[in-house]
Structure formats: C-alpha cells, structure tokens
C-alpha angles and dihedrals in degrees: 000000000000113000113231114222121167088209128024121188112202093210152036112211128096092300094044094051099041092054093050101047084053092041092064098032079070095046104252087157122221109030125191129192121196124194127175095205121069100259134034116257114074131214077342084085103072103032093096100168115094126253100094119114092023081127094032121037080016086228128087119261145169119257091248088047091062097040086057095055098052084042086065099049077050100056083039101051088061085241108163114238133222127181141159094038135117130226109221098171151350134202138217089252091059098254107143124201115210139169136205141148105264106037090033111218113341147196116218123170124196133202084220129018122211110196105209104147089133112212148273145240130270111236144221092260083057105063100030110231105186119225136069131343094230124158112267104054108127142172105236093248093041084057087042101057082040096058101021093040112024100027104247135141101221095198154341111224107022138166122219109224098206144009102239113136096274095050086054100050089038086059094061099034090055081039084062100031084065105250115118127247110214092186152340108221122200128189101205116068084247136058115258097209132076121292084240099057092050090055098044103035097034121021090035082064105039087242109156123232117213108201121197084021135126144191107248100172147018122193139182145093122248107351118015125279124167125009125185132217127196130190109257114223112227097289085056101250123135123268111228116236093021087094123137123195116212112190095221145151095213149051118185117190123216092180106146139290128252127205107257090246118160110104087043088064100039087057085054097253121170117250136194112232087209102056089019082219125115108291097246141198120235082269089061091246117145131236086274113071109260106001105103131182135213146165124023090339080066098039139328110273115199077210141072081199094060090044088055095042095044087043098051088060098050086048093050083044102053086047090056093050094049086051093050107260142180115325114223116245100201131323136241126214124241108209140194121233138169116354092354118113098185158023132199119201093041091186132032118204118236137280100036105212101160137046109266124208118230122204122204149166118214118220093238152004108288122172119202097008136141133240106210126180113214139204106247092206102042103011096231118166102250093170147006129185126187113231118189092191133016129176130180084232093070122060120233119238116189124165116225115213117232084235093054099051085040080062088055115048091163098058139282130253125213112210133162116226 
C-alpha cells in the first residue's frame, strides 16, 4: 500500500534537515525524511573539528554539535523520520521507491519532492594513479569516518593526494592522532581548500605542500609502502627526473567531490555537466515540476552555512508548490563567462520580481578583479562588484537585483573582468 506524504525529503543530512524544518515551518503539511544510514546528520557526523554555524548560529561548533541541533527542530517540528533506508528510485510523478529492514520495499508518493542526498568522493580509479593495487589506499572521508567514527588509526606515514577541505583537515587530525604526514600534494599550482584550512591543518604542523605536484606511483605488497611524486609542466604531465620518494603506509586521496546524483538522473532530471548536480531554478526546483534540489547533490559548498541557507529555500519553495503556489511566465538563463566555471541557479523563473542570489566557483586565484553581470542579448553591463581576492577554493556569493534581471529577458552572464 503507497504512503501518502505532501512533502518528502531524500536525505537526512544538514541540507535534508534544514529544508524540512523550513518546509513545515511553512506548512507544507506532512513532511517525510528519508536517510540511508542509521541517524540523521550526514557526513556531519563524523567532522568532528569546529568551524561549522559561525554564519549561522554566529557561534563555533562540531560538526556533530550543529547536526543535533537541526535533529531537534526535527523531532519538534512533528517531521516523520526515516532512516536506514535506502532510495532506490524516484519518478517524474513524484512516486519514490525505497527499502529497508523493517517496512520491507516501499512505494511512497509525495505531493514534492527535495533532493538532498549530498555527494561523494572521486576516487583513485578515477583519476588513474599507475602503480600497484596495495591495501591503504583511502579516499580522505572514507579515513575520517574510520578515526573520528570507528575508532581506527588508518596509517602511520601517509601522503595526502590533494589539497581539497577534508585532506587538509585529515592532515591535522592524523598529525594529532599521532601518525606522521610526510606531504600534501597538489596538482594545481594553488591550494583547493580555504585559506583557513591550509594555515591551521598545514603550516601549524610544519607539513609541506607541494604545489604543481602528483602522485606517479604507488608501490608495496601487501600494504603500501613508498609512493613517488613528481612536479607536473603546464598541461599537467609529469616532468621526468623532478620525482620524490616518500617511505610511507598510507595514500589519502582529496580528489574532488561529485554531486550524489543517481536517482536524479534515473527520474530524467536535467543535469549540468559543470556542477554534475540537477540544472535549478532560483527556487531551487529542478527541471521536473516540484521536485527541487539543494545542498552538495546541487553543487559542492565549502560551507554547512550555505547548505542551511540554500536548503531552507528550497524548503520555503517546495511548501509553496504543495500549497499551490506562483506559475512561472517564462524563464531566463544564468550563464557562465570568462574565468567563471560555474552558475547556480542556471535559470532564473519570470517575472523576476526579487533580487536572486547566484553562487558561483572561479577557475583560478585572481587578486583586484570585478564581478560584473551582463546582459546575454545586448551585452549591457546590469552589475559590477569589486573583489580584492578571489580562489577557486571559496565559493562566490552576489546578490542580483529584480531590476537588473527585468533589463535582460533573454538571460544574464556572470564574467569576471
């Protein structure tokens, strides 16, 4: 027999949470969260450095801190909870089929749908690192649940490929645990984490950072034991005689991040092959009527904050739909232009009549530049914002004013000149 929900949340970590709690807080009636691991919270769970609500909460918290204090407003908000279950498809007319050990498989259908399932790591078959196939080699989540969760000490001697936000912290948290990082290599000549991350988890512990470096072999049998590095030219090949040996246990791997994006796809929803998340609307609704998105599975923060705030939109915004809410009257396209990689919201509904906030990543460090919004028919200049320091590492935040995107009917472009 289907359960009938007005509002289903796919996902129970910060964005999951945040979008329900503001989903009912609107009155978007019967609201469902479902979690495929055994507790709300997500990857919060296990983070469990501070640093997280400072936008927020405007106070520092733990990962878990923060998670347990969108889990009450969970349990207060009446918002039904699902977990351990597992989402094994949705439909275009918003029926999800789900599995877990106590109900069994399940048909639930949904009046909305918010997809919040985060993201995942890149790993090392996706890269391709030659050499052998030897036991510790992990990605850096995968060693964090392991130490801050199970209670196991990964490694010993370990190498940090890449120098995203969780290497970083990884480094410092074996650094403390006792074991000893010999690097963190990078192969773009700048770090890819936050400013912040490379003072506190590097520099604080003399760990060096090898920038425009790579990883070009690992060897050992069983377990690892040496892995080499050598320095990459422009195109990003390795330059013969430039290798480093490092006698080590361990390899972590801070490769990138990909929106969780499966079920997304299988409902025929459009992606962006930029973001790999769902292409949304500046409600965060997706290209399929009332089924929105928010959080990693849109797009990879660099902050919980962003998640909340993004997620609590897309909760307001799917309430709005199950009570019956606006029709669109035509859409305009947000594109990306010189030195942008990317735009979220792609699209933006008509008639625009608020401002709309656009989130975006630039493709590399710029100091004393300007962010300047476009016009896609005329080319006529609707914004510009100075900016003394910009880094592919820090997401972009500008807010577009409704008379700005009433001067452009065909669409905006956000450059940086």
């Amino acid at each position: 027999m289907d359960c009938i929900y007005d509002l289903a949340v796919i996902g129970g970590g910060p964005a999951g949470m945040a979008a329900a709690v503001e989903a009912a807080k609107d009155g978007a009636g019967r609201v469902l969260i479902l979690e495929r691991d055994k507790e709300l919270g997500g990857i919060l769970n296990q983070c469990i450095h501070n640093g997280f609500g400072l936008h927020y909460f405007k106070e520092e918290l733990t990962g878990p801190e923060y998670a347990q204090r969108f889990s009450e407003q969970v349990k207060e908000g009446n918002i039904e909870v699902m977990t351990d279950t597992m989402v094994l498809d949705i439909t275009e007319d918003k029926t999800i089929y789900a599995v877990n050990t106590q109900k069994g498989y399940q048909q639930i259908k949904a009046k909305a749908i918010v997809l919040a399932m985060g993201c995942r790591e890149r790993t090392r078959g996706a890269i391709g690192i030659p050499g052998e196939r030897p036991a510790g080699v992990f990605t850096a989540g995968t060693a964090q649940r392991y130490l801050n969760m199970e209670g196991y000490l990964v490694g010993k001697r370990a190498v940090i490929l890449g120098s995203g936000d969780i290497g970083l912290i990884m480094a410092r948290r074996l650094s403390l645990e006792g074991a000893k990082v010999l690097a963190c290599v990078e192969l773009m000549p700048y770090s890819n984490g936050l400013n912040r991350n490379v003072v506190q988890c590097l520099h604080d512990f003399d760990i060096p950072l090898y920038l425009s470096h790579t990883i070009t072999r690992i060897t050992g049998s069983p377990r690892v034991e040496s892995v080499t590095i050598s320095k990459v030219d422009e195109k990003r090949n390795p330059i013969p005689g430039t290798e480093i040996t490092f006698d080590c246990d361990t390899v972590l791997l801070s490769v990138g991040l990909i929106p969780e994006n499966e079920v997304a796809k299988s409902a025929g929803i459009a992606l962006d092959p930029r973001t790999k998340g769902p292409i949304v609307y500046e409600n965060m609704e997706t290209s399929i009527e009332g089924i929105f998105a928010s959080g990693n599975t849109v797009h990879v923060h660099d902050l919980v904050d962003y998640v909340t705030a993004e997620s609590q939109r897309a909760g307001r915004c799917a309430a709005e739909y199950v009570k019956g809410g606006r029709q669109s009257q035509g859409e305009l396209a947000v594109t990306a232009g010189n030195a942008v990689n990317y735009t979220v919201p792609q699209k933006i509904h008509l008639p625009a009549q608020k401002p709309v906030e656009i989130f975006f990543r630039v493709a590399a460090p710029m100091e004393n530049k300007a962010i300047v919004v476009t016009a896609l028919e005329t080319g006529d200049e609707l914004l510009r914002l100075k900016r003394l320091h910009l880094a592919p590492g820090e997401m972009e935040k500008i807010s577009v004013p409704a008379e700005a995107l009433q001067k452009s009917p065909g669409g905006i472009k956000v450059s940086i000149e």
